[in-house]
N, C-alpha and C positions, 0 to 999 in steps of 0.2 A: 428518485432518491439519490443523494449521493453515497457511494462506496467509497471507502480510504482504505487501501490494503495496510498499511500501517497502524493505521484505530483499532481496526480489526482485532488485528494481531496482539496489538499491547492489553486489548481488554481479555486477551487471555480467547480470544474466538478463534475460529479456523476459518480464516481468509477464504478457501478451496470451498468451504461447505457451506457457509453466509451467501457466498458470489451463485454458487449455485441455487440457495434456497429465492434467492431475492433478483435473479437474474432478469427477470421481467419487466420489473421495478426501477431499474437502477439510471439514470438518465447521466448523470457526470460521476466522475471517477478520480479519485486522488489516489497515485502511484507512490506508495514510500516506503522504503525498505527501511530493517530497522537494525543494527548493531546487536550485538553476542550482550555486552555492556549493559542497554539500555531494556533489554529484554528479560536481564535477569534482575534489573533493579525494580522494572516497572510490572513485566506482562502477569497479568490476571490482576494487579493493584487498581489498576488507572485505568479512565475507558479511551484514554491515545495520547498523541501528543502532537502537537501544530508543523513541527516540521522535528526532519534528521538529519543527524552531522553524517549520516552513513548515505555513499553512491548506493544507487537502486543498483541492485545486482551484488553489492558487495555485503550482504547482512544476513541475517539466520532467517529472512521472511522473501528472498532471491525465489526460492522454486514456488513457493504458493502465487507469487507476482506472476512470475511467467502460465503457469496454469490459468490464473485468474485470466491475465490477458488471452490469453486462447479460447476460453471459456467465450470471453466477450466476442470475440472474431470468430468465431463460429457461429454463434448467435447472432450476426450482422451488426451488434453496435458499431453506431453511428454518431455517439457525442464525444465533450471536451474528455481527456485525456490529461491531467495536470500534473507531471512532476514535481516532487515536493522534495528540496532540499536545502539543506543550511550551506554555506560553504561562510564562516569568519561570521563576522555579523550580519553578511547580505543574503537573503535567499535569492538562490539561483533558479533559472526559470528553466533549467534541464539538471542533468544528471544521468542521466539512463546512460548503461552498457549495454552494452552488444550481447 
């Protein structure tokens, strides 16, 4: 199945507790952090959104990402990884901080 830490989150779910309940499951993975902004217009509204104008690291969903990912590395995942970000009209095929 695929995981979107950003879907996740806008549906109002807890990224930390989905990753773990579903961690067995989970075959590819969409990395997206999501803005202070878009969190308070959208989360628990909408069940996500395609991409974000916010760097992964820079948004109110930074620490459940970094646990998710750990989560995963622990567990041996072994698939795709997809960074999800808007940058103007192009989406950009990274984003991640450090």
């Amino acid at each position: 199945m695929n995981f979107d830490t950003g879907n996740t989150f806008i549906a109002g779910q807890d990224p930390v507790a989905f990753c773990r309940r579903f961690l067995d499951k989970i075959s590819h993975v969409h990395i997206k952090d999501v803005s202070a902004l878009l969190a308070a217009s959208l989360r628990g509204k909408d069940t996500g959104t395609a991409i974000s104008q916010c760097a992964i690291g820079d948004g109110v969903n930074a620490g459940n990402i970094r646990k998710c990912l750990e989560m995963l590395h622990d567990h041996g995942f072994n698939f795709p990884l997809v960074p999800k970000l808007q940058l103007g009209n192009e989406v950009a095929p990274g984003g991640m901080k450090d």
